[in-house]
C-alpha positions in Angstrom: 73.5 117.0 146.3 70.1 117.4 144.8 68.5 114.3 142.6 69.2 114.2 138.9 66.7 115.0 136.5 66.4 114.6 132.7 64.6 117.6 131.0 61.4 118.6 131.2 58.7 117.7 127.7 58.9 121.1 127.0 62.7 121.8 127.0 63.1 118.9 124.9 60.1 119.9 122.5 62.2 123.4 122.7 65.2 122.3 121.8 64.1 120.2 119.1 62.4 122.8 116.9 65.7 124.5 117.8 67.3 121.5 116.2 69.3 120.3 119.0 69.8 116.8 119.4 70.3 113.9 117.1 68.6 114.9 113.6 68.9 111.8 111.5 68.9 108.2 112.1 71.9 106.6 111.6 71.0 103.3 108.8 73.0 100.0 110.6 72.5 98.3 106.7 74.5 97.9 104.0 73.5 99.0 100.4 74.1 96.0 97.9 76.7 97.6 96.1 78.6 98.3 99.1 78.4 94.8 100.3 79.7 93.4 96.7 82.4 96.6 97.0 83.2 95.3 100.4 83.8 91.9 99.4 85.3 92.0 95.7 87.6 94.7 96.5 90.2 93.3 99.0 93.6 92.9 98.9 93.6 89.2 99.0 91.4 89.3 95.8 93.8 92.4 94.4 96.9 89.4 94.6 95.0 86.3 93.3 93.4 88.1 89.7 96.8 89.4 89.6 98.2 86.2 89.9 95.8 84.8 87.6 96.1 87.6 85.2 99.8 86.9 84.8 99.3 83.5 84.8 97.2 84.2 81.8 99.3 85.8 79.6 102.2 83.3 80.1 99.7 80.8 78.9 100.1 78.8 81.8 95.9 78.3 82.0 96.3 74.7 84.0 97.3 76.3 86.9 94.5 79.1 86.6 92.1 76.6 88.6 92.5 78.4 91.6 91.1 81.4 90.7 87.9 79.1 90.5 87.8 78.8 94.3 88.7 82.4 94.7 85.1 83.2 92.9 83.4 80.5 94.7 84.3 82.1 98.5 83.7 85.8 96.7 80.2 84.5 95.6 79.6 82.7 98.7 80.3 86.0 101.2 78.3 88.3 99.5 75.3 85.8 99.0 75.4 85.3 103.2 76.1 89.1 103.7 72.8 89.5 101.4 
């Protein structure tokens, strides 16, 4: 067997007007509202505002002081993700 060889400048300047290859860069950020998406929209958020929400309405507002906490870690992910 022969030895390998990449392409030559001009078949990749070739195939690149041809528009071969890779064309955009791919971004390996986040967009803020993605990140605060991300974060507030989870399923272990989903069941504690529920819980809190029907908490609420039964007036039982004493025992809403977890929900406190649950803001706190929210806040605190998407301030570190920033």
């Amino acid at each position: 067997m022969g030895e390998l060889s990449g392409l030559t400048e001009a078949e990749v300047s070739e195939r690149r007007r041809r528009g071969d290859g890779e064309q955009q860069e791919q971004s390996i950020t986040k967009s803020r509202s993605r990140i605060i998406r991300e974060h507030l929209f989870t399923l272990f958020n989903g069941l504690n505002f529920l819980i809190a929400a029907l908490l609420f309405a039964v007036g039982a507002y004493s025992n809403m002081l977890f929900i406190s906490i649950i803001i706190l870690n929210l806040l605190i992910g998407i301030f570190q993700e920033l």
